[in-house]
N, C-alpha and C positions, 0 to 999 in steps of 0.2 A: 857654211855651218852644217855639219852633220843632224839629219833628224833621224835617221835611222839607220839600223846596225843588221845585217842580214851576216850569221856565220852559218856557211854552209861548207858541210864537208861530206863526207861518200859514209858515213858511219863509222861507229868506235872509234872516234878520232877527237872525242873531247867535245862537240857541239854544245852538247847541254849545258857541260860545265863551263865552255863561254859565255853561254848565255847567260847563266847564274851569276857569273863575273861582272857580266857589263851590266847586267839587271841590277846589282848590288847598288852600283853610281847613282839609280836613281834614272837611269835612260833605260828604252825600250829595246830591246833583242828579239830579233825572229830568227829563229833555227830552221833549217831548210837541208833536204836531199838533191834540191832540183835545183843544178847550176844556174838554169836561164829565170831561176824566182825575179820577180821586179815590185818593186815597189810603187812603180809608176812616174818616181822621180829620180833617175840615177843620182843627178849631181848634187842632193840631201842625202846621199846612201855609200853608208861605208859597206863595202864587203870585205868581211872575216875568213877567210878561208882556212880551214882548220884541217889539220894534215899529222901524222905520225911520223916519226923516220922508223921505226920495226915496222916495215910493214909486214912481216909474219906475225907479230903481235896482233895487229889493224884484222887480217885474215881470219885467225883462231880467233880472236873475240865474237865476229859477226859470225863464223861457225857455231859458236855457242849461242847465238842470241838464234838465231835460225831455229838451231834445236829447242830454243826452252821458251822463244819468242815472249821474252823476259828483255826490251834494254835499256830500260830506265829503272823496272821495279822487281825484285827481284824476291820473289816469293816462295819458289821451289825448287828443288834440287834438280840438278841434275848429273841423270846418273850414268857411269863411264860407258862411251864408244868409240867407236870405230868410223870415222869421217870416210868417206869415198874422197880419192883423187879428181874427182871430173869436178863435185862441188868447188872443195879448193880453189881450184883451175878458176872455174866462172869467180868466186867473190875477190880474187883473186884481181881476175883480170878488169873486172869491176870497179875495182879500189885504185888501180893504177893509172884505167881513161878518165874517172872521174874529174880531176882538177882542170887536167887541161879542156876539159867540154865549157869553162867557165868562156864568155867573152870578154877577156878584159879592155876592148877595144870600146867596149861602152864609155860615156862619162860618168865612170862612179867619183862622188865628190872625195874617196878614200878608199885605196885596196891594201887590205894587209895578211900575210900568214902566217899563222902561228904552230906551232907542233905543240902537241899534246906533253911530250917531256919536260917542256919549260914552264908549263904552267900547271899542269895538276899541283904541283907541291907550292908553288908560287905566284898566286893570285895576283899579285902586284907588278909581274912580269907582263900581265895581259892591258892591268888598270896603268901604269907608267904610259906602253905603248901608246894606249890610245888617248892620254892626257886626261883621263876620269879617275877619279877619286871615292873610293867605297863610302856609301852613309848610311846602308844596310849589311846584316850576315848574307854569306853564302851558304847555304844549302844544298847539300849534294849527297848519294850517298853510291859510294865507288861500288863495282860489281864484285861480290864477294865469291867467286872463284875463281878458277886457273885452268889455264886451258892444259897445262901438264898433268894437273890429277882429275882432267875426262876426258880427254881427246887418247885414246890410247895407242894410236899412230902417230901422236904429233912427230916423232924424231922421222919417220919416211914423209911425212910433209914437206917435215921442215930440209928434206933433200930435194921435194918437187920444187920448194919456193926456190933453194939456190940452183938450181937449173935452168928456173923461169927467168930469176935475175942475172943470168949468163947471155942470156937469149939477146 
């Protein structure tokens, strides 16, 4: 029997709003950056691992949260620049070792991932999976920008990123 729910992903990958999910059921969710978090009891512990497929999307988010270190609350603007290539590169490359740093050689009593496209819009996609059922709202509130109207390089990024994915 699962007693605990650990989703962890590399950032802007939908965490919270897992947690919000599975917190809805009525069970407990701990969000985490640190693949080797433990509970102290694997085989009571599902691990969630929460993942993008854009990951140019994944990138430019944590670009913006870097700049405005805003990534859950979002109170002030921010206003258009110019990203350096080298950051990119590092959140970049960040976003990519992250998953596979997970052991899943542990005994967790349940490993699953989910991509953030299938469940922002569809709550029930995450509560199906894991066999819970909502008995509270979710609460959440999405980031109200875009990385196109401040990142005012994104289109030669977004030429570093398909380079990097050549690689």
């Amino acid at each position: 029997m699962i007693e605990h729910y650990v989703i962890s992903g590399s950032g802007r990958v939908g965490i919270h709003l897992l947690t919000s999910i599975i917190d809805s059921a009525g069970v407990s969710a701990i969000s985490t950056h640190d693949p080797a978090y433990s509970t102290g009891n694997d085989s009571i512990t599902a691990l969630i691992m929460a993942d993008r497929r854009d990951t140019f999307a994944v990138v430019m988010s944590n670009l913006l949260v870097w700049r405005s270190n805003q990534p859950t609350e979002y109170k002030k603007t921010i206003e258009p620049y110019t990203e350096s290539e080298q950051q990119f590169r590092l959140l970049y490359r960040f976003h990519k070792e992250y998953l596979p740093k997970h052991d899943l050689t542990r005994p967790y009593g349940l490993v699953e991932k989910f991509y953030y496209e299938d469940f922002v819009n569809d709550h029930n996609h995450v509560l199906n999976r894991l066999g819970l059922t909502a008995v509270k709202s979710i609460t959440t509130v999405p980031a109200p920008y875009n990385y196109r109207d401040i990142i005012l390089n994104h289109q030669e990024l977004r030429q570093v990123y398909e380079n990097l994915e050549q690689q």
